[in-house]
N, C-alpha and C positions, 0 to 999 in steps of 0.2 A: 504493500500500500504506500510505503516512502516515496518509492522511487518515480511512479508518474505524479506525486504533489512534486517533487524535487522537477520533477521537465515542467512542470504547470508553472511554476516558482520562476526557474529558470527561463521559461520563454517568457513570461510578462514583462519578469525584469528587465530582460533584455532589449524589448523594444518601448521600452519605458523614454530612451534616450531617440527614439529612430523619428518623431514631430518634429526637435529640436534642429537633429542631421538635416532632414530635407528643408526645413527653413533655411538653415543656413547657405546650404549648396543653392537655394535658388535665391536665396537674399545676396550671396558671399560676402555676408559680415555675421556677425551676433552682436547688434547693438544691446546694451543693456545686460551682460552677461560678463563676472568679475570673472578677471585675470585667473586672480588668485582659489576660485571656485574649482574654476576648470582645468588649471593645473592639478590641484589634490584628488579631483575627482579623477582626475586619467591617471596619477602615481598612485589612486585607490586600487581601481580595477587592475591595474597592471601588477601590483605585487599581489593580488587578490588571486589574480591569474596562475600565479607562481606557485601559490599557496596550496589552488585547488589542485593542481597539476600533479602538487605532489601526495596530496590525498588519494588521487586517482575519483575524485568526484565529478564525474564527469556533468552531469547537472550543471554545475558550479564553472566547469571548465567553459561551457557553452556560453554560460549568464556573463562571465568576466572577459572569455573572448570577444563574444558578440558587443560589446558596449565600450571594452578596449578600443575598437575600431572605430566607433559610431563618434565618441566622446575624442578619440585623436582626429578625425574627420571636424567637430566640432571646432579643436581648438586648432588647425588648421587657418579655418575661415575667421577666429576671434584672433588670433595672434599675427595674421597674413590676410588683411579684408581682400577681394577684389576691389580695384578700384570702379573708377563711376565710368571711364572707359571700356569698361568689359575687361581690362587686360589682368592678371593674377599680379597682388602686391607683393613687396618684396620686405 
C-alpha cells in the first residue's frame, strides 16, 4: 500500500513546480521570484536527489529528479531573463 501513495506523492510533487516552468519559458523572466528562494530551492532538491539515490527510493528519486530540472529551468530564466528583443540574456 506504501509504494503507489509514494508514486501519488511523488508525481504531485513533482509537477507542483511545472505552472511556474512554463511561465517562465514563455515569459523568459520570473518577475517577482527571490534570488535567494530559488537558489535553496534547486540546492534543496539537488542534495534531496543525492539523498534519495542512495536510499534507493525510487518515489523520491523521481519527485527530486523531476523538479531538479523544472526548478534549474526556473532559475535559468530568473538569473538569465530573455531580453525584450527575443534574444537569451547573458
Amino acid at each position: 500500500m506504501a509504494e503507489p501513495i509514494g508514486w501519488i506523492s511523488a508525481t504531485t510533487l513533482a509537477l507542483c513546480a511545472l505552472p511556474q516552468t512554463a511561465r517562465s519559458m514563455v515569459d523568459g523572466q520570473c518577475p517577482g521570484l527571490s534570488h535567494a528562494f530559488v537558489l535553496l530551492w534547486l540546492v534543496g532538491e539537488l542534495t534531496g536527489l543525492i539523498y534519495a539515490i542512495s536510499l534507493r527510493a525510487w518515489p523520491m528519486v523521481a519527485n527530486y529528479g523531476a523538479n531538479s530540472v523544472l526548478v534549474a529551468i526556473i532559475a535559468r530564466y530568473l538569473f538569465f531573463p530573455r531580453r525584450t528583443d527575443g534574444t537569451p540574456g547573458v
